[in-house]
mmJSON file of the N, C-alpha and C atoms, coordinates in Angstrom:
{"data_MODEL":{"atom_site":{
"group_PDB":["ATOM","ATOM","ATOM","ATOM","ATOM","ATOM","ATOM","ATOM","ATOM","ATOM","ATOM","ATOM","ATOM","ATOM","ATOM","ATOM","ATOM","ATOM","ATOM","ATOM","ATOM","ATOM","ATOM","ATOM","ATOM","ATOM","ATOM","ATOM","ATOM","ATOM","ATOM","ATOM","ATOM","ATOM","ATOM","ATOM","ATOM","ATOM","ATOM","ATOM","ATOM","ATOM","ATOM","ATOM","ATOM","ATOM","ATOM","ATOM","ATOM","ATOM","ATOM","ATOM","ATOM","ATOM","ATOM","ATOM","ATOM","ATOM","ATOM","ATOM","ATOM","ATOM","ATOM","ATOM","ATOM","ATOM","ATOM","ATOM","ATOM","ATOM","ATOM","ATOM","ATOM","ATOM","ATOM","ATOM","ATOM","ATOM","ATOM","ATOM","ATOM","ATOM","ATOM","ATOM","ATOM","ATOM","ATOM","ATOM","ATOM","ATOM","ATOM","ATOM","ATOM","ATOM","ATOM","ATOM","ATOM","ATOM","ATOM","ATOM","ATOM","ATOM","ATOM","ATOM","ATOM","ATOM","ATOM","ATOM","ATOM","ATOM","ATOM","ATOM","ATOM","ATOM","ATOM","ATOM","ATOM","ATOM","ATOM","ATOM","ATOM","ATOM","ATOM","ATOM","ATOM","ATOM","ATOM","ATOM","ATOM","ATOM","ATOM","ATOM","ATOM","ATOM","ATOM","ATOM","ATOM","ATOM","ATOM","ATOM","ATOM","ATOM","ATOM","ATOM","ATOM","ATOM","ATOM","ATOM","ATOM","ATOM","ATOM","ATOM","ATOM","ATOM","ATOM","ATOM","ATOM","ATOM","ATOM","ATOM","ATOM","ATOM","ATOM","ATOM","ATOM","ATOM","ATOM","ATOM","ATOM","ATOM","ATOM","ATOM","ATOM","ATOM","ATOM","ATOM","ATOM","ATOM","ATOM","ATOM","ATOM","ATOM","ATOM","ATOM","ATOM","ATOM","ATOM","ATOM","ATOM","ATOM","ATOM","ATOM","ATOM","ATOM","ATOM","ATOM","ATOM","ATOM","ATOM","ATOM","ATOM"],
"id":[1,2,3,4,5,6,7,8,9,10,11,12,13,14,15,16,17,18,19,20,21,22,23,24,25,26,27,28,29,30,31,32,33,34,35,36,37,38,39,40,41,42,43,44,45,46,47,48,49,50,51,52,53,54,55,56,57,58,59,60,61,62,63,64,65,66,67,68,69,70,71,72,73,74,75,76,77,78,79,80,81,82,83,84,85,86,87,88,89,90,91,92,93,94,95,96,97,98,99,100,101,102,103,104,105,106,107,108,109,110,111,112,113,114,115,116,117,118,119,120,121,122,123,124,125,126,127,128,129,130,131,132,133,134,135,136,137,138,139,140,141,142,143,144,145,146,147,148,149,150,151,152,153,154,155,156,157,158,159,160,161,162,163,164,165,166,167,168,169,170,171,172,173,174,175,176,177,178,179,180,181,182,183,184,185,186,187,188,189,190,191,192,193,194,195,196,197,198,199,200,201],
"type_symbol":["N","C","C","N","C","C","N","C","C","N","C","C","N","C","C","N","C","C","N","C","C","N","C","C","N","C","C","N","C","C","N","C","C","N","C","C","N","C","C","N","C","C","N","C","C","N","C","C","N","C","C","N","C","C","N","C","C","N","C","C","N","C","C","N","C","C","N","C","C","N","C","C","N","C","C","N","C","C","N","C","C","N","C","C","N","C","C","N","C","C","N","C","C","N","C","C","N","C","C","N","C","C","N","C","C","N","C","C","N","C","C","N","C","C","N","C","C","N","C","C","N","C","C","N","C","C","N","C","C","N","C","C","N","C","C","N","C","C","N","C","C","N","C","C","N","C","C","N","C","C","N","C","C","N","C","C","N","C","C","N","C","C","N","C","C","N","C","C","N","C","C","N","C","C","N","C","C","N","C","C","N","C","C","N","C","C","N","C","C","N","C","C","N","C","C","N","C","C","N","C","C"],
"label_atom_id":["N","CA","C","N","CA","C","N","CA","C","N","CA","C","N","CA","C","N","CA","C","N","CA","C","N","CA","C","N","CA","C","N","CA","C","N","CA","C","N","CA","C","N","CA","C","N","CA","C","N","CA","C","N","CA","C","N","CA","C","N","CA","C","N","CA","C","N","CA","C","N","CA","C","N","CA","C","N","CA","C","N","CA","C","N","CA","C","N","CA","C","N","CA","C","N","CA","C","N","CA","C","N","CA","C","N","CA","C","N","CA","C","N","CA","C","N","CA","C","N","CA","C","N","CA","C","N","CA","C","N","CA","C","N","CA","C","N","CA","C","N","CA","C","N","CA","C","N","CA","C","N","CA","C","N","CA","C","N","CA","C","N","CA","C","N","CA","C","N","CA","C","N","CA","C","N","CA","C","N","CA","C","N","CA","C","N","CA","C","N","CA","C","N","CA","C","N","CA","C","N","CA","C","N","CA","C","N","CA","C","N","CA","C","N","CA","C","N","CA","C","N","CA","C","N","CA","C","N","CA","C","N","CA","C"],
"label_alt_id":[null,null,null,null,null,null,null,null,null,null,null,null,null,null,null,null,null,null,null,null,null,null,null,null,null,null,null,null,null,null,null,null,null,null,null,null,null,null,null,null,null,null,null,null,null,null,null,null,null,null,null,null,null,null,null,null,null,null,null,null,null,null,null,null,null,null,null,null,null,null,null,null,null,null,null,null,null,null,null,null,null,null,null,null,null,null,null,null,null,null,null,null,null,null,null,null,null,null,null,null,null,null,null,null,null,null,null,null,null,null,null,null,null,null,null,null,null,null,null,null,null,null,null,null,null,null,null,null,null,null,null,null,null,null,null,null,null,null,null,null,null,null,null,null,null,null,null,null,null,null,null,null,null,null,null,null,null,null,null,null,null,null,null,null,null,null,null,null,null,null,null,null,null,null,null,null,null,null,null,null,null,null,null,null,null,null,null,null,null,null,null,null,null,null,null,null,null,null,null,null,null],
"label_comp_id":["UNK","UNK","UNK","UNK","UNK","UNK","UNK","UNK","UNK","UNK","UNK","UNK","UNK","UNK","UNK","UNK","UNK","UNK","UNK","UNK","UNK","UNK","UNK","UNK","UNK","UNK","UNK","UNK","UNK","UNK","UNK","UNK","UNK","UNK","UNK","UNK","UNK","UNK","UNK","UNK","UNK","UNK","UNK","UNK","UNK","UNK","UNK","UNK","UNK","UNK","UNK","UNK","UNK","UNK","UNK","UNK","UNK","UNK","UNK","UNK","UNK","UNK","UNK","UNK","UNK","UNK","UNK","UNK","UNK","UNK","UNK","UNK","UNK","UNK","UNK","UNK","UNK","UNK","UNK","UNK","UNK","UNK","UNK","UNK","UNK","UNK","UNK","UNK","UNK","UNK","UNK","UNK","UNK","UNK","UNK","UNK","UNK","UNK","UNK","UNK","UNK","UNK","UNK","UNK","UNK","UNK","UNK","UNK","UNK","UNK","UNK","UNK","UNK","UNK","UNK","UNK","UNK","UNK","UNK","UNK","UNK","UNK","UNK","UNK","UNK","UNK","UNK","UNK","UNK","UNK","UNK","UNK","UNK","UNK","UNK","UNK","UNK","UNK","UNK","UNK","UNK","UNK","UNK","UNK","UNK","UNK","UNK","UNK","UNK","UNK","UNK","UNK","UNK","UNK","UNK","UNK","UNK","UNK","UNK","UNK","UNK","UNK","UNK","UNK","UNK","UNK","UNK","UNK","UNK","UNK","UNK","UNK","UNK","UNK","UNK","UNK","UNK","UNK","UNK","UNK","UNK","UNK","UNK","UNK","UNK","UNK","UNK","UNK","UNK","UNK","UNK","UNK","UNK","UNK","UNK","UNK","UNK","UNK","UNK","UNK","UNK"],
"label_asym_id":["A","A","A","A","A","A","A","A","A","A","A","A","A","A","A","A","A","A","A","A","A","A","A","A","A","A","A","A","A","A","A","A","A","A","A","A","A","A","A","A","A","A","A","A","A","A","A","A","A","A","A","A","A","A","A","A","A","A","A","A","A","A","A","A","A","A","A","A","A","A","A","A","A","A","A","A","A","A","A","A","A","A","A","A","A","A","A","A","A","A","A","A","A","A","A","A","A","A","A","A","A","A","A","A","A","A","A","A","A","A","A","A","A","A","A","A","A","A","A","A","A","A","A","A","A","A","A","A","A","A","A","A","A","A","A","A","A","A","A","A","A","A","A","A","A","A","A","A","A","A","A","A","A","A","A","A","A","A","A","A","A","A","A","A","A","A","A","A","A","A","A","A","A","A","A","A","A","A","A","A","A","A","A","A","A","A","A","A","A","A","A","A","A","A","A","A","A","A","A","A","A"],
"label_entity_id":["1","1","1","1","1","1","1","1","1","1","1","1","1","1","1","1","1","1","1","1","1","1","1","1","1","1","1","1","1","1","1","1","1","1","1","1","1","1","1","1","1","1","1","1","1","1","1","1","1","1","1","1","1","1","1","1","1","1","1","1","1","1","1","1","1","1","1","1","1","1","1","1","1","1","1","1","1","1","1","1","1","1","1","1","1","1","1","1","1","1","1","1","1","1","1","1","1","1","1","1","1","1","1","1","1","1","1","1","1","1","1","1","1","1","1","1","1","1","1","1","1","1","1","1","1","1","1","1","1","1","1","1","1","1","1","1","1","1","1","1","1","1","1","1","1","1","1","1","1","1","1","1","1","1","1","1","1","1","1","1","1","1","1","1","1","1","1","1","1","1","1","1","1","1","1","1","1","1","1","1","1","1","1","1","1","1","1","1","1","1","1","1","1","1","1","1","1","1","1","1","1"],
"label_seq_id":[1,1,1,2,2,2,3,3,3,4,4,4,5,5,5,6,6,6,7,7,7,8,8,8,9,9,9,10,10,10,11,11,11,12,12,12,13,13,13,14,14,14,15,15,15,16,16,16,17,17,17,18,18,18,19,19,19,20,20,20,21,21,21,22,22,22,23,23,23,24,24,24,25,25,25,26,26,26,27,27,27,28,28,28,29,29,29,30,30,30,31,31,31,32,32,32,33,33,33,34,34,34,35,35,35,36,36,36,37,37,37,38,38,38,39,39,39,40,40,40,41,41,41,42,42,42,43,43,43,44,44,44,45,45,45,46,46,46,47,47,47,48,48,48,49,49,49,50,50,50,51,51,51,52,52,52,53,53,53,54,54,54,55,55,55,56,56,56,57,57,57,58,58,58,59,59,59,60,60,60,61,61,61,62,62,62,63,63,63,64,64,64,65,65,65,66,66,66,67,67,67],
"pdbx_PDB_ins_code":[null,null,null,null,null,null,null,null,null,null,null,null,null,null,null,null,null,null,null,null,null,null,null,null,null,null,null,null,null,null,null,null,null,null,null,null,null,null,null,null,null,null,null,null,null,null,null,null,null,null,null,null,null,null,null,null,null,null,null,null,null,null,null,null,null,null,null,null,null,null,null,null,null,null,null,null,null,null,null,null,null,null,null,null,null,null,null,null,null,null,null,null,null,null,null,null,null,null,null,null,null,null,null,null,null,null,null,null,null,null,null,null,null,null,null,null,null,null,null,null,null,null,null,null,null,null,null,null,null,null,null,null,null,null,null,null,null,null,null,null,null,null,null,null,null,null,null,null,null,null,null,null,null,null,null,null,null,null,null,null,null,null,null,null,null,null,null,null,null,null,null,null,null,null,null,null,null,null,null,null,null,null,null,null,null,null,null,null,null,null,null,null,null,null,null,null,null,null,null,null,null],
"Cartn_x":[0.838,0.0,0.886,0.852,1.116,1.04,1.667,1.579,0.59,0.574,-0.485,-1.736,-1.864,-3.683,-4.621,-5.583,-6.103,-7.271,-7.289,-7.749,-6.794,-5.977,-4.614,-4.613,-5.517,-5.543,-4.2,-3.69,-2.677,-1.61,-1.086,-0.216,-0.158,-1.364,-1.786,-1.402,-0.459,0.081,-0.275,-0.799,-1.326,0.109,1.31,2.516,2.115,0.842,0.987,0.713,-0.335,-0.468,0.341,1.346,2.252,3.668,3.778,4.412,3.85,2.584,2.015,2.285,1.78,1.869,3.419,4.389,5.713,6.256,5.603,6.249,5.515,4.365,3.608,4.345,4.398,5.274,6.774,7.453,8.429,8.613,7.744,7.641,6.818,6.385,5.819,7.223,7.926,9.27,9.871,10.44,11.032,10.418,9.323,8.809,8.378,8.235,8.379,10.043,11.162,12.204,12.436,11.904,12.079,11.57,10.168,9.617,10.521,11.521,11.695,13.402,13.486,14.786,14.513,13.182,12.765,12.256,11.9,10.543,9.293,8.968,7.261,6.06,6.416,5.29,5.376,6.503,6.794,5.816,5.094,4.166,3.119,2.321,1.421,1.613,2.449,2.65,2.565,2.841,3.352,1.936,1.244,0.018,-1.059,-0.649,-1.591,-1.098,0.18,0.708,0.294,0.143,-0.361,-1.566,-2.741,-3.554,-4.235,-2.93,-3.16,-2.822,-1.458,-1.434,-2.308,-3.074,-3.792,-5.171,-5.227,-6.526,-6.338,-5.023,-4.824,-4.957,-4.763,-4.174,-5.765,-6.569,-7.974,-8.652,-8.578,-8.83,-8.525,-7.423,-6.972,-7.859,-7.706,-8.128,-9.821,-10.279,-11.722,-11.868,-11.219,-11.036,-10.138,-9.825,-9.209,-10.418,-11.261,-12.132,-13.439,-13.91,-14.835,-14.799,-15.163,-15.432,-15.379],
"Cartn_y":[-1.184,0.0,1.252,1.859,3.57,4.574,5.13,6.559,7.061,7.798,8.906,8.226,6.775,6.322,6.779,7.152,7.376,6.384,6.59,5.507,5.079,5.454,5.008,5.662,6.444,6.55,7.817,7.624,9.097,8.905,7.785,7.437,7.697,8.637,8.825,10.506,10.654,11.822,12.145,13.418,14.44,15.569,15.189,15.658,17.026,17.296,18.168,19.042,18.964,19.96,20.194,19.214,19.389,20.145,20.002,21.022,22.922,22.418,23.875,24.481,23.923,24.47,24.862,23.888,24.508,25.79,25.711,26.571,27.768,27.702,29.121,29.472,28.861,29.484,29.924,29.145,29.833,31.177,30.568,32.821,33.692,32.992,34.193,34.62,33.621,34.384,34.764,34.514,35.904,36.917,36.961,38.253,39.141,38.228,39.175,39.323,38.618,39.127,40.29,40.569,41.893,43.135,42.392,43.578,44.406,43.196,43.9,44.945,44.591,45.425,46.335,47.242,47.924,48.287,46.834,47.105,46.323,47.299,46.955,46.613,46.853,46.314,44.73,44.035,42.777,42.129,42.723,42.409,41.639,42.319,41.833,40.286,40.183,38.654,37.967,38.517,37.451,37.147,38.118,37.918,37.145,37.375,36.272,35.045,34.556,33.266,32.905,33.505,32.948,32.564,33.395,32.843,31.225,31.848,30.368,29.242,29.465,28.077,27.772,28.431,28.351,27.586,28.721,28.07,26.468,25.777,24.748,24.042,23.949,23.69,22.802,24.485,23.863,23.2,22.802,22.259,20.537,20.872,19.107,18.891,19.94,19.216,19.001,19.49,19.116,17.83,17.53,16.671,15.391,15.919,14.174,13.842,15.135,14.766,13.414,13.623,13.146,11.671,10.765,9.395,8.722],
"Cartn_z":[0.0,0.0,0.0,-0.829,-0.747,0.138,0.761,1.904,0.996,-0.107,-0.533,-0.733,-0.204,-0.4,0.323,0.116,1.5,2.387,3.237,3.746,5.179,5.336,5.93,7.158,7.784,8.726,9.096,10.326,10.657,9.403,9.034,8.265,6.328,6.356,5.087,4.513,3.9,3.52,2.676,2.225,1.133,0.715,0.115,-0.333,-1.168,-1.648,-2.408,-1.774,-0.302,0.85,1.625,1.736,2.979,2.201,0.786,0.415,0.174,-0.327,-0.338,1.486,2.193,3.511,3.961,3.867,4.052,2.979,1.91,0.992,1.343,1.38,2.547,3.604,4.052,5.64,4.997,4.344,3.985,3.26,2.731,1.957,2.648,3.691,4.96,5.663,5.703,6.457,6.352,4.794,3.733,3.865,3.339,3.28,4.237,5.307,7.102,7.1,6.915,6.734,6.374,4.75,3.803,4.417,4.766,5.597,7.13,7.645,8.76,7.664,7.374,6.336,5.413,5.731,4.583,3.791,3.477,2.263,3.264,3.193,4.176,3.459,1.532,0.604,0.719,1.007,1.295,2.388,2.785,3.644,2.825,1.667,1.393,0.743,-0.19,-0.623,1.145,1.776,3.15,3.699,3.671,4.54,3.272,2.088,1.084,1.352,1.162,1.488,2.834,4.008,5.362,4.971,4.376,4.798,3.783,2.34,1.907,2.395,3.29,4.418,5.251,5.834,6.961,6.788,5.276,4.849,4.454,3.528,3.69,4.892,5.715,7.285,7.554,7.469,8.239,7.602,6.006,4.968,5.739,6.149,6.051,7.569,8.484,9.432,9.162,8.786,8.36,7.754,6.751,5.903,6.824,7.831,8.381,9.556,10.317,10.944,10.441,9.267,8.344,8.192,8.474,8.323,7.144],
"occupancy":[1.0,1.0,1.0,1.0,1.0,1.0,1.0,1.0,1.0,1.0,1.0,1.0,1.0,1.0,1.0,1.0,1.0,1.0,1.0,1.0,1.0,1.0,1.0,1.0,1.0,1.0,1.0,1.0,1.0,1.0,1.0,1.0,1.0,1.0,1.0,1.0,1.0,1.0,1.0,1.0,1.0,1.0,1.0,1.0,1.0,1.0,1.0,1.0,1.0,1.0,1.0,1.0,1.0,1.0,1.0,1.0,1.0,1.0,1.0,1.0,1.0,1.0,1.0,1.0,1.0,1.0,1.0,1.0,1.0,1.0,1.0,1.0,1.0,1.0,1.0,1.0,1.0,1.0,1.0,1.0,1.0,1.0,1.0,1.0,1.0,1.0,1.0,1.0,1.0,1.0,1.0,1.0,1.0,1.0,1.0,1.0,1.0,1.0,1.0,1.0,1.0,1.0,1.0,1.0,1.0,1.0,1.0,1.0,1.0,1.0,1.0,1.0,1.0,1.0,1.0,1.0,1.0,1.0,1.0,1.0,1.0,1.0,1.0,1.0,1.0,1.0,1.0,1.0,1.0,1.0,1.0,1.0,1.0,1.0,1.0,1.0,1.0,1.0,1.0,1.0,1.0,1.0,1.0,1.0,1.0,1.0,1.0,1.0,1.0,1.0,1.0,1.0,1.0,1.0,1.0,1.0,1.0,1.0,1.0,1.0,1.0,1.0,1.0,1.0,1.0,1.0,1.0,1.0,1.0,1.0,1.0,1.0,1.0,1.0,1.0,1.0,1.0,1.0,1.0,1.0,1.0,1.0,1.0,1.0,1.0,1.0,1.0,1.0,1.0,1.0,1.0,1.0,1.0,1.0,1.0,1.0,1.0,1.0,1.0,1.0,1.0],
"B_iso_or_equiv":[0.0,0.0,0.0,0.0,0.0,0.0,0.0,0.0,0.0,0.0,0.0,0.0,0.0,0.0,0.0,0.0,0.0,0.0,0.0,0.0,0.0,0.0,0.0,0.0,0.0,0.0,0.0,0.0,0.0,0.0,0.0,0.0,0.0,0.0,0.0,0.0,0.0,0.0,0.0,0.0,0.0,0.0,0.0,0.0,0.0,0.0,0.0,0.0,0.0,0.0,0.0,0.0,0.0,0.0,0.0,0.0,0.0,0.0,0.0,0.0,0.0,0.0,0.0,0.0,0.0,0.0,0.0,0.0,0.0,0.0,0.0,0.0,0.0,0.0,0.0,0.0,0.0,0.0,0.0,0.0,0.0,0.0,0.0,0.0,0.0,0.0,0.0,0.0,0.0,0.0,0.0,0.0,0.0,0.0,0.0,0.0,0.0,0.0,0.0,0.0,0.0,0.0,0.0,0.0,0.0,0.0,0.0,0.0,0.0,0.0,0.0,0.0,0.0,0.0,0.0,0.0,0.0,0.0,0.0,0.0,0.0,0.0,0.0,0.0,0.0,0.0,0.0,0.0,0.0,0.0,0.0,0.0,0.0,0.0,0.0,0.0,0.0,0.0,0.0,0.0,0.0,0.0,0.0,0.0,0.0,0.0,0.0,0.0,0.0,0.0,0.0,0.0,0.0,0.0,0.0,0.0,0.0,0.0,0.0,0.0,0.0,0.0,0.0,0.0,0.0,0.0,0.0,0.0,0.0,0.0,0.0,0.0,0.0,0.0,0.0,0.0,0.0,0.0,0.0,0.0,0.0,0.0,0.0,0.0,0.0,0.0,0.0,0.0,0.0,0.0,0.0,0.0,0.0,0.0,0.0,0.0,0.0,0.0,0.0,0.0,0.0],
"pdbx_formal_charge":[null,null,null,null,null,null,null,null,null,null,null,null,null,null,null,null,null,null,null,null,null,null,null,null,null,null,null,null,null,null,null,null,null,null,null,null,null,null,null,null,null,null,null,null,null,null,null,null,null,null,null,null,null,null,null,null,null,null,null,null,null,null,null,null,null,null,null,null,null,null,null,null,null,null,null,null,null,null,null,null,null,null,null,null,null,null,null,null,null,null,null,null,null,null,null,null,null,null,null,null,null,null,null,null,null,null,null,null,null,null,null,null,null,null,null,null,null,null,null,null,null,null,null,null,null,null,null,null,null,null,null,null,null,null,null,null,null,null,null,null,null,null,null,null,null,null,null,null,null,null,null,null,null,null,null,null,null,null,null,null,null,null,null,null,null,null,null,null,null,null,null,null,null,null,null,null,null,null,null,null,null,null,null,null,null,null,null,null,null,null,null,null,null,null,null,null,null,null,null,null,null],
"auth_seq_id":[1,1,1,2,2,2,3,3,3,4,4,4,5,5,5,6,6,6,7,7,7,8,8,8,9,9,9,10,10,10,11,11,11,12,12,12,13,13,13,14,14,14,15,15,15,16,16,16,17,17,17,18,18,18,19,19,19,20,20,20,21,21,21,22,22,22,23,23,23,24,24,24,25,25,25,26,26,26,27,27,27,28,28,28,29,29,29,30,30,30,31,31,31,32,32,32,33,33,33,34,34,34,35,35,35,36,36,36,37,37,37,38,38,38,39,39,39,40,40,40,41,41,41,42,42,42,43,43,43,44,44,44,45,45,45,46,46,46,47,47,47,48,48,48,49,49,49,50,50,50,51,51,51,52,52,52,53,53,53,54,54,54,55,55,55,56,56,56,57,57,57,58,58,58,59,59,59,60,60,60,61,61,61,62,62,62,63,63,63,64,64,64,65,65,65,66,66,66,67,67,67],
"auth_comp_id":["UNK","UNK","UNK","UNK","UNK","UNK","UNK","UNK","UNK","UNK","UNK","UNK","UNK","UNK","UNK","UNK","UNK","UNK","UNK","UNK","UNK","UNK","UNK","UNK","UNK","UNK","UNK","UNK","UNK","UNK","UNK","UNK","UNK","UNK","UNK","UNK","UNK","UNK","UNK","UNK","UNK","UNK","UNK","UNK","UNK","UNK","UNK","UNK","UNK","UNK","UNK","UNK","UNK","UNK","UNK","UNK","UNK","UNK","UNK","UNK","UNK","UNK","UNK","UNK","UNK","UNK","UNK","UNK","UNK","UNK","UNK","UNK","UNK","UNK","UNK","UNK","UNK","UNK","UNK","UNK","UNK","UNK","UNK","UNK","UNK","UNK","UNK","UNK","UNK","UNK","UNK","UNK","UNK","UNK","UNK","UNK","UNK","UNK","UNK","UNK","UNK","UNK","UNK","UNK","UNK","UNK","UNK","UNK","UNK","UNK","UNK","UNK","UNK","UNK","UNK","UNK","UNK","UNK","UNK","UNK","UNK","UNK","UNK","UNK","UNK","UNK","UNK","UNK","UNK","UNK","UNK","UNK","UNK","UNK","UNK","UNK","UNK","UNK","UNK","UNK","UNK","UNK","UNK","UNK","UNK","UNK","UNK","UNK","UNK","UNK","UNK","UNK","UNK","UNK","UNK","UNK","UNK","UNK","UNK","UNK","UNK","UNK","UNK","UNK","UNK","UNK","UNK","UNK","UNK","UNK","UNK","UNK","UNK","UNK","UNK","UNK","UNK","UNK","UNK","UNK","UNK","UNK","UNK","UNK","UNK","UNK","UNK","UNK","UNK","UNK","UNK","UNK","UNK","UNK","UNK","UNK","UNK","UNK","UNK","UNK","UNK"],
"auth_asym_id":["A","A","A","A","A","A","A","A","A","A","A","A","A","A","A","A","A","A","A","A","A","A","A","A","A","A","A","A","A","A","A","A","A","A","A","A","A","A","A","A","A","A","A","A","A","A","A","A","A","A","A","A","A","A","A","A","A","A","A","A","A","A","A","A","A","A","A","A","A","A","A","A","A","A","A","A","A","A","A","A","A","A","A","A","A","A","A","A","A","A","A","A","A","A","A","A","A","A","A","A","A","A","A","A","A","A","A","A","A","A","A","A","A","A","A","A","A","A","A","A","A","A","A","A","A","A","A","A","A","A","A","A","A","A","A","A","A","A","A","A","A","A","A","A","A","A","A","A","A","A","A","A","A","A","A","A","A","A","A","A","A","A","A","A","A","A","A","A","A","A","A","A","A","A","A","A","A","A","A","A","A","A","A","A","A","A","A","A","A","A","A","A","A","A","A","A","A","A","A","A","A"],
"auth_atom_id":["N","CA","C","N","CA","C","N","CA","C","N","CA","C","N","CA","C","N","CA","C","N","CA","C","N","CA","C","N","CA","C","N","CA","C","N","CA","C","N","CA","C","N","CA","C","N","CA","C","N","CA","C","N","CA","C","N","CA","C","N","CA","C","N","CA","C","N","CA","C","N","CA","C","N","CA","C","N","CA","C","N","CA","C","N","CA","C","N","CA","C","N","CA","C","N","CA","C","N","CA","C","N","CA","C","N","CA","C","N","CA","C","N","CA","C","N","CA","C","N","CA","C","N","CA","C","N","CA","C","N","CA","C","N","CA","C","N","CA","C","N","CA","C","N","CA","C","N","CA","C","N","CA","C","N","CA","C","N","CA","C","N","CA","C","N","CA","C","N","CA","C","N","CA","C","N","CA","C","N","CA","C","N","CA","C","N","CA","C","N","CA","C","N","CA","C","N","CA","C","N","CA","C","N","CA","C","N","CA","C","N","CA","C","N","CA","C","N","CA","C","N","CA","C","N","CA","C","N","CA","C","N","CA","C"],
"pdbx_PDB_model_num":[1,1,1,1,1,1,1,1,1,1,1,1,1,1,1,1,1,1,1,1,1,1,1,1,1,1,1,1,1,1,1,1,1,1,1,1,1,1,1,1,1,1,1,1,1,1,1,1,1,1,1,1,1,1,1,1,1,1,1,1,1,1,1,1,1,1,1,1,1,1,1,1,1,1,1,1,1,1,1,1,1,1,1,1,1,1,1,1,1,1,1,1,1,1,1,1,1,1,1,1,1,1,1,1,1,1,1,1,1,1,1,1,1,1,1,1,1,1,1,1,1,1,1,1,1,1,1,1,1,1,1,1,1,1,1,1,1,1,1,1,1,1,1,1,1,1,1,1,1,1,1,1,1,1,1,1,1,1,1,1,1,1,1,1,1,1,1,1,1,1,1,1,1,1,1,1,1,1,1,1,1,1,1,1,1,1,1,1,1,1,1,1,1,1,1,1,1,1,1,1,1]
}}}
């Protein structure tokens, strides 16, 4: 059986979320980086990428609650 099947209980990985979610947070921290050095327009990509992680985030947890 495959990690990405689902069905699998805690052991069942969704790779294309768990990269979107790290790659969100990472360019939230660049760009809170940039922002603290200056450019403070660097904010907005940061706060779109948060809330596309986040919104991922609660996505999964909904989606692992569900039977």
């Amino acid at each position: 059986m495959r990690w990405s099947k689902p069905g699998r209980g805690l052991r069942a990985v969704r790779w294309s979320s768990l990269l979107l979610v790290v790659g969100c947070g990472v360019l939230t921290l660049v760009c809170v980086a940039a922002a603290l050095r200056g450019r403070p327009v660097a904010l907005v990509p940061g706060l779109v990428a948060a809330a596309i992680g986040l919104r991922e985030v609660r996505h999964l947890r909904r989606a692992g609650r569900t039977p």
